[in-house]
Biopython code that builds the backbone (N, CA, C, O; Angstrom):
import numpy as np
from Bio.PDB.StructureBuilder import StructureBuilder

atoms = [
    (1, "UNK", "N", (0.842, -1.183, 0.000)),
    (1, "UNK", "CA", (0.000, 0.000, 0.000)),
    (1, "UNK", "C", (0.886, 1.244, 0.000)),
    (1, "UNK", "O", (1.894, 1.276, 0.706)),
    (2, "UNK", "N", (0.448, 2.505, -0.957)),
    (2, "UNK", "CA", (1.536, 3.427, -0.921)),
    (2, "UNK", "C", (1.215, 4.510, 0.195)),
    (2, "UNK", "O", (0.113, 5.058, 0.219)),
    (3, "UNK", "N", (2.182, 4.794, 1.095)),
    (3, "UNK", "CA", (1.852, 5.755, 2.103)),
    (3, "UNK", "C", (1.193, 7.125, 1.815)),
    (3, "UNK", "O", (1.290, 7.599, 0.683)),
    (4, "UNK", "N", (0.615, 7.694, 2.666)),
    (4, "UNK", "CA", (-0.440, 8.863, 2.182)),
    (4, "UNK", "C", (0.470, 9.819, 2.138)),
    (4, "UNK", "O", (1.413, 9.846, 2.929)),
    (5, "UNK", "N", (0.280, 10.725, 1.185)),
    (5, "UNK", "CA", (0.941, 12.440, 1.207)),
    (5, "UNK", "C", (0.212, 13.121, 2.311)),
    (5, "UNK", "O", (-0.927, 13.329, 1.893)),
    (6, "UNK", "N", (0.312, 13.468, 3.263)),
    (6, "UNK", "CA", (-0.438, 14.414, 3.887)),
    (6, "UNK", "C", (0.403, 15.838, 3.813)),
    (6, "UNK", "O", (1.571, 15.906, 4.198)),
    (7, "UNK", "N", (-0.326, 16.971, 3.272)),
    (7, "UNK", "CA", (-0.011, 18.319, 2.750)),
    (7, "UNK", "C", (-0.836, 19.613, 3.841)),
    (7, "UNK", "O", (-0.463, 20.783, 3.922)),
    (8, "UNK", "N", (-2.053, 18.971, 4.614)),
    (8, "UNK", "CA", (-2.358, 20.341, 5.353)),
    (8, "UNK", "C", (-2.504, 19.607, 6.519)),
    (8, "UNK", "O", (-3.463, 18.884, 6.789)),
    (9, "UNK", "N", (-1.192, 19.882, 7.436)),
    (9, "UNK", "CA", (-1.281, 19.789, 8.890)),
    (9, "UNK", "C", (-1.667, 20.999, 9.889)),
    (9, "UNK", "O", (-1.379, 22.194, 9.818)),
    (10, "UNK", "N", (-2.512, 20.186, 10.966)),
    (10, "UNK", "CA", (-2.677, 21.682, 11.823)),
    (10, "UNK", "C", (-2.546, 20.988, 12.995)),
    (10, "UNK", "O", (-2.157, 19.841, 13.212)),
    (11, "UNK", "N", (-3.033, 22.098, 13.914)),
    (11, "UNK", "CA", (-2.969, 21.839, 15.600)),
    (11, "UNK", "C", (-3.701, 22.269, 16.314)),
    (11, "UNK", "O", (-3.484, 23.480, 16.356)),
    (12, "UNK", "N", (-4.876, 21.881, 17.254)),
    (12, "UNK", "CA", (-5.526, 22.732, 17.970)),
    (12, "UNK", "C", (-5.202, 24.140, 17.959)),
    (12, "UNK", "O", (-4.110, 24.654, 17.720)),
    (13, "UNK", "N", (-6.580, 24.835, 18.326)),
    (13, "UNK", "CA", (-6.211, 26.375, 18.680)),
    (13, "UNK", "C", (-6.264, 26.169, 19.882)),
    (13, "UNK", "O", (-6.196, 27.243, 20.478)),
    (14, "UNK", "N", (-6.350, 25.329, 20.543)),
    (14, "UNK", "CA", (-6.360, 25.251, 22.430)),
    (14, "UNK", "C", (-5.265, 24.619, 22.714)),
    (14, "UNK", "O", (-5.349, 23.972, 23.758)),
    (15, "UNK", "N", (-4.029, 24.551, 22.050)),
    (15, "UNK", "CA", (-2.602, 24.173, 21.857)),
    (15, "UNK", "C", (-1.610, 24.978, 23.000)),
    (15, "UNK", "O", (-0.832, 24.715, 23.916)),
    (16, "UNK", "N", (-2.188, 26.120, 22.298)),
    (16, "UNK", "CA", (-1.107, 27.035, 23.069)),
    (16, "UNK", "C", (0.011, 27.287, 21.858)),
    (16, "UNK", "O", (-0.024, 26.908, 20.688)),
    (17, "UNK", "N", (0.897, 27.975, 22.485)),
    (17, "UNK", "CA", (2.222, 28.378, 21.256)),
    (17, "UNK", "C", (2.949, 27.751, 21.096)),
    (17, "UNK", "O", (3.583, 28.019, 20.076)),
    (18, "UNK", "N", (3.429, 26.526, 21.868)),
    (18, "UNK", "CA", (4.401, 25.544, 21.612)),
    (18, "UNK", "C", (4.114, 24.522, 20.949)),
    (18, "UNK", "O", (3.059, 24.160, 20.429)),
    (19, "UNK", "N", (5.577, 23.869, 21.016)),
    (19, "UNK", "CA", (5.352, 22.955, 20.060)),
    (19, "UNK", "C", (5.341, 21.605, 20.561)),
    (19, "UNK", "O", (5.903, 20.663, 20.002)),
    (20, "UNK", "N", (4.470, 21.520, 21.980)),
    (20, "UNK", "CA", (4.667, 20.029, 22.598)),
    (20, "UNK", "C", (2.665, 20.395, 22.383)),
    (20, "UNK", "O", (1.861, 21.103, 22.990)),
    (21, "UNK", "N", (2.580, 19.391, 21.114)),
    (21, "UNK", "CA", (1.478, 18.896, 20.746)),
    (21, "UNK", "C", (1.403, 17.894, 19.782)),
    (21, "UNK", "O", (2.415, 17.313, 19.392)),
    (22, "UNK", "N", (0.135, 17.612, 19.311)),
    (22, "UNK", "CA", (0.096, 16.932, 17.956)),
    (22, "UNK", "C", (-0.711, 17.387, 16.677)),
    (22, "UNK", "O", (-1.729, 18.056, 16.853)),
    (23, "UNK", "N", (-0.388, 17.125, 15.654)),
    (23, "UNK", "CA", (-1.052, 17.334, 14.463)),
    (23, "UNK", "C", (-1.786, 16.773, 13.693)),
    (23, "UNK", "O", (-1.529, 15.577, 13.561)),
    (24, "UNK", "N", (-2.727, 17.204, 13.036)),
    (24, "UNK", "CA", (-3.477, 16.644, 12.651)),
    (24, "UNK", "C", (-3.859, 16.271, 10.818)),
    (24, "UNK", "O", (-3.896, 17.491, 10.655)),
    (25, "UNK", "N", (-4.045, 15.919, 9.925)),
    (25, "UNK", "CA", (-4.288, 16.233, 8.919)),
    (25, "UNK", "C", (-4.780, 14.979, 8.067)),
    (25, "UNK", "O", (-4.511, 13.784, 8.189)),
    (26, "UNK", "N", (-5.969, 15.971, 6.742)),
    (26, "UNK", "CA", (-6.662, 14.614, 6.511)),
    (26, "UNK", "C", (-6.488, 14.269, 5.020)),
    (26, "UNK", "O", (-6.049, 15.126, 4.253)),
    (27, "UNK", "N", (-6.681, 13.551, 4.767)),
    (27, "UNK", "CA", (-7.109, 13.008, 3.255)),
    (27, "UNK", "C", (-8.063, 11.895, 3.039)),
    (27, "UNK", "O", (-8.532, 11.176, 3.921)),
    (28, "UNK", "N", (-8.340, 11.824, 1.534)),
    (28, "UNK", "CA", (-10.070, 11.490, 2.031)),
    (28, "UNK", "C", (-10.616, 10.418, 2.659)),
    (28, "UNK", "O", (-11.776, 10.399, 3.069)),
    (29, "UNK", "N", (-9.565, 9.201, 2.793)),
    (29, "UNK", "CA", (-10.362, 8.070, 3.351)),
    (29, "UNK", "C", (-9.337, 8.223, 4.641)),
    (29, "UNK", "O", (-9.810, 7.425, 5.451)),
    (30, "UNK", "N", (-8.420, 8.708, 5.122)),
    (30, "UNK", "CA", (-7.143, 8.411, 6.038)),
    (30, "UNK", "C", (-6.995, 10.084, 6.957)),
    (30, "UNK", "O", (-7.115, 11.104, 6.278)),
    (31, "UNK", "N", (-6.773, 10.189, 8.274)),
    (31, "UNK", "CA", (-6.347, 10.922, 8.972)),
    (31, "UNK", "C", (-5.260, 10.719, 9.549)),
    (31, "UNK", "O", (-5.353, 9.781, 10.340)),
    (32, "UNK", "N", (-3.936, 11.331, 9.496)),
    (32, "UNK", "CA", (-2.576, 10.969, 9.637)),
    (32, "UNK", "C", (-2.758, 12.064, 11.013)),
    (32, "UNK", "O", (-3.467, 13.055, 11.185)),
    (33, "UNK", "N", (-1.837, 11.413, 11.801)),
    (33, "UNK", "CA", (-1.684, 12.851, 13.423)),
    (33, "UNK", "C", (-0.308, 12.315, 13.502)),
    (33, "UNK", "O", (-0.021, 11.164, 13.171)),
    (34, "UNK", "N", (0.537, 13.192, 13.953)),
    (34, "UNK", "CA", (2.398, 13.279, 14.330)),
    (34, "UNK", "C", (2.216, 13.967, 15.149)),
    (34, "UNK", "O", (1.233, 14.698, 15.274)),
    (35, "UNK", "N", (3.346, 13.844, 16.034)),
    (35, "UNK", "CA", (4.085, 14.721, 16.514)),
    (35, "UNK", "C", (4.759, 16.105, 16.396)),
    (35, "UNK", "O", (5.730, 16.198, 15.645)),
    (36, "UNK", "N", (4.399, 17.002, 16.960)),
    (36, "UNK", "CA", (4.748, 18.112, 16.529)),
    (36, "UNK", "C", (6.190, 18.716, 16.659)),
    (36, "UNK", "O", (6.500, 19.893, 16.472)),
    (37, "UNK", "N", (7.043, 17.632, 17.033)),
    (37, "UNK", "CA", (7.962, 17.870, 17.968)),
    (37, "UNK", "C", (8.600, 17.572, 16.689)),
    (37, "UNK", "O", (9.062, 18.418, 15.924)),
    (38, "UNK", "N", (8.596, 16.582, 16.550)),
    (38, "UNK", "CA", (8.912, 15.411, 14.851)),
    (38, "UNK", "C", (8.602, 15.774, 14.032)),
    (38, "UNK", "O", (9.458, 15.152, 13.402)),
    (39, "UNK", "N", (8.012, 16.372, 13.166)),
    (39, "UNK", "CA", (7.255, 16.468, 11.932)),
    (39, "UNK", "C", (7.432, 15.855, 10.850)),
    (39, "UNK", "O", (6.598, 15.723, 9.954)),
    (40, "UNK", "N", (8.947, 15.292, 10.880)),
    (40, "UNK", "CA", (9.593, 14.128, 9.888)),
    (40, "UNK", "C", (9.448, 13.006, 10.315)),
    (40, "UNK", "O", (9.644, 12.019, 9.606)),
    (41, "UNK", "N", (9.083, 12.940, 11.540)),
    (41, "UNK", "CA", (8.805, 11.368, 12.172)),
    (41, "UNK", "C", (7.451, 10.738, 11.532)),
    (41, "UNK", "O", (6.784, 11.093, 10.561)),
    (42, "UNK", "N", (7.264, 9.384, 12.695)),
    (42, "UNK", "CA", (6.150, 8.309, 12.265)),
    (42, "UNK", "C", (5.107, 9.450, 12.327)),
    (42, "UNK", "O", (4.977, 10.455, 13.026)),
    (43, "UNK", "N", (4.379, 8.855, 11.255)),
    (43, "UNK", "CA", (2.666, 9.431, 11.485)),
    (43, "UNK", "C", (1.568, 7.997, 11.456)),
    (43, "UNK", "O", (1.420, 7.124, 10.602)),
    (44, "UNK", "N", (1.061, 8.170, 12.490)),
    (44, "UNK", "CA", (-0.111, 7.370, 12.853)),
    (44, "UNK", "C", (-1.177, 7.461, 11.936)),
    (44, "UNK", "O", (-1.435, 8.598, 11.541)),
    (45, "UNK", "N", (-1.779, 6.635, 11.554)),
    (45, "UNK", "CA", (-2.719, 6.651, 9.855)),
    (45, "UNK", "C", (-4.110, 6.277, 10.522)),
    (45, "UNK", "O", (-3.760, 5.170, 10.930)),
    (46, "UNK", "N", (-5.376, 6.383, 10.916)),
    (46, "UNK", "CA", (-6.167, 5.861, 10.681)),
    (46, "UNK", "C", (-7.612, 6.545, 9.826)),
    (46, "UNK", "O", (-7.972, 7.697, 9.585)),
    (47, "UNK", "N", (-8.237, 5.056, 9.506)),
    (47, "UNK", "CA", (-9.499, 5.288, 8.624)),
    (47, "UNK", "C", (-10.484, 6.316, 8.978)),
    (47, "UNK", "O", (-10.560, 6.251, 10.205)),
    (48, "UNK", "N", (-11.181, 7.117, 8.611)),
    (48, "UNK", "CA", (-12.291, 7.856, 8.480)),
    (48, "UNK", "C", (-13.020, 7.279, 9.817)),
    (48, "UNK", "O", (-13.148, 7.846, 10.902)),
    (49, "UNK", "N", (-13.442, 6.037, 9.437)),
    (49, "UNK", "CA", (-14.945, 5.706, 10.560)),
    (49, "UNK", "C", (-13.802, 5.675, 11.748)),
    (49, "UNK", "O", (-14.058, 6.689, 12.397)),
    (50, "UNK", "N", (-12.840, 5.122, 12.272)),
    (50, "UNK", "CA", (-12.220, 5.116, 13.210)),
    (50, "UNK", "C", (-11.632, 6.798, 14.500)),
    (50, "UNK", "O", (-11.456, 6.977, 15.705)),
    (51, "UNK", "N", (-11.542, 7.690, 13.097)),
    (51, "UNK", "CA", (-11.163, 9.114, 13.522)),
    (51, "UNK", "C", (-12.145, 9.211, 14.041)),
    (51, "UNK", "O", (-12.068, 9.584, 15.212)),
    (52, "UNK", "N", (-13.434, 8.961, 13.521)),
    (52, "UNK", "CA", (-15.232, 9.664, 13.609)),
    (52, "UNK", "C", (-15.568, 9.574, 15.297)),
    (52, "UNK", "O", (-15.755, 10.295, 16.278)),
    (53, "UNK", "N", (-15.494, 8.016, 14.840)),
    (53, "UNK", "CA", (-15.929, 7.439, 16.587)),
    (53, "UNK", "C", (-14.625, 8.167, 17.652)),
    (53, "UNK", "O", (-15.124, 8.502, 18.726)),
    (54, "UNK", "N", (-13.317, 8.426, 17.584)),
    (54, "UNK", "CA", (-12.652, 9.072, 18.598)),
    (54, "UNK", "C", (-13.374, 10.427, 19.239)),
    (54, "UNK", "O", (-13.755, 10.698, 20.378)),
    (55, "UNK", "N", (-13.385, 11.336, 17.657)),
    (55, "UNK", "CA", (-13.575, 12.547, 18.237)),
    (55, "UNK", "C", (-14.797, 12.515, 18.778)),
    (55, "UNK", "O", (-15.035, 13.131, 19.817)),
    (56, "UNK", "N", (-15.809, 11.725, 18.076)),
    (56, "UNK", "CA", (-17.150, 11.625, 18.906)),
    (56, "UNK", "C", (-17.277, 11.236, 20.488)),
    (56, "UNK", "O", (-18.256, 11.569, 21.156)),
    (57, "UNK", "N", (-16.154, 10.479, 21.020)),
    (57, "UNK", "CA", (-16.047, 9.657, 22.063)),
    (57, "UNK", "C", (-15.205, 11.207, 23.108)),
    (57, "UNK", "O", (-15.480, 11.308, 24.304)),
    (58, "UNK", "N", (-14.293, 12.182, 22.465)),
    (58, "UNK", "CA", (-13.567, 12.743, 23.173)),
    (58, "UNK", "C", (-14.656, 13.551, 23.767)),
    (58, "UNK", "O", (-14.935, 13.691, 24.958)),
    (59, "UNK", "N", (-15.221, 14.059, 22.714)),
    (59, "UNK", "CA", (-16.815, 15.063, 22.893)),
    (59, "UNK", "C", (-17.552, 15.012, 23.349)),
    (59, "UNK", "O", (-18.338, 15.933, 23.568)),
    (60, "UNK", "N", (-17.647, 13.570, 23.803)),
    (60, "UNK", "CA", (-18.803, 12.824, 24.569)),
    (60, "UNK", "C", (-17.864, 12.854, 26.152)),
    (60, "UNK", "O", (-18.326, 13.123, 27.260)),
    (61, "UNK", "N", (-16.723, 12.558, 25.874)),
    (61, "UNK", "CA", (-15.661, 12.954, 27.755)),
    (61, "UNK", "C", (-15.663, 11.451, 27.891)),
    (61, "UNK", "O", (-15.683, 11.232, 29.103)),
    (62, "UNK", "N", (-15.651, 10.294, 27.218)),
    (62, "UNK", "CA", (-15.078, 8.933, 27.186)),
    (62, "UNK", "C", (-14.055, 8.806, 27.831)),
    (62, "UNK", "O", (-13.840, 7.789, 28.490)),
    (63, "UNK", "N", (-13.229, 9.807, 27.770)),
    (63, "UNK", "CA", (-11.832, 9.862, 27.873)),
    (63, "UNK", "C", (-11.187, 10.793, 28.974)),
    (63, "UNK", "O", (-9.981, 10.953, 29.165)),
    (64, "UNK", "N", (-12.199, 11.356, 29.635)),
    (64, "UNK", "CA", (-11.693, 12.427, 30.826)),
    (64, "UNK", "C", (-11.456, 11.409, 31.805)),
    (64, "UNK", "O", (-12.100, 10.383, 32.026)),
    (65, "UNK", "N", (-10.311, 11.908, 32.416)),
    (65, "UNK", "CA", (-10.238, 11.331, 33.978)),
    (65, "UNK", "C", (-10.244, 12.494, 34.751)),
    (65, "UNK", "O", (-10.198, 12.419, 35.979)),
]
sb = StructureBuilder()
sb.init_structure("model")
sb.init_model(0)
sb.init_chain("A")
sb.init_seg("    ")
for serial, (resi, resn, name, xyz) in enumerate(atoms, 1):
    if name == "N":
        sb.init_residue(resn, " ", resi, " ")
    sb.init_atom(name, np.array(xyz, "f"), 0.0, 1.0, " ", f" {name:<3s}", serial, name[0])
structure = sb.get_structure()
């Protein structure tokens, strides 16, 4: 499988100014997120329905402790 180009990365606006975060960016079936620290490093790949259900789950506070 050929790895995705990802061309528009971003970062929360609730980031702050530094650069200890992560990024985000999509293409159409795949959402790639790195390290912001890295930007040449690994990027984590997953599918559409998989991104969907996270952010839905973060939004929902699944994930607060």
């Amino acid at each position: 499988m050929a790895a995705t180009t990802y061309t528009n990365w971003r970062k929360s606006s609730r980031s702050g100014g530094d650069d200890n975060c992560v990024q985000v960016a999509t293409a159409p079936d795949t959402v790639g997120v790195r390290d912001s620290k890295k930007p040449h490093g690994a990027i984590l790949e997953f599918g559409r329905p998989a991104w969907e259900d996270f952010i839905a789950g973060a939004k929902a506070g699944e994930f607060d402790i």
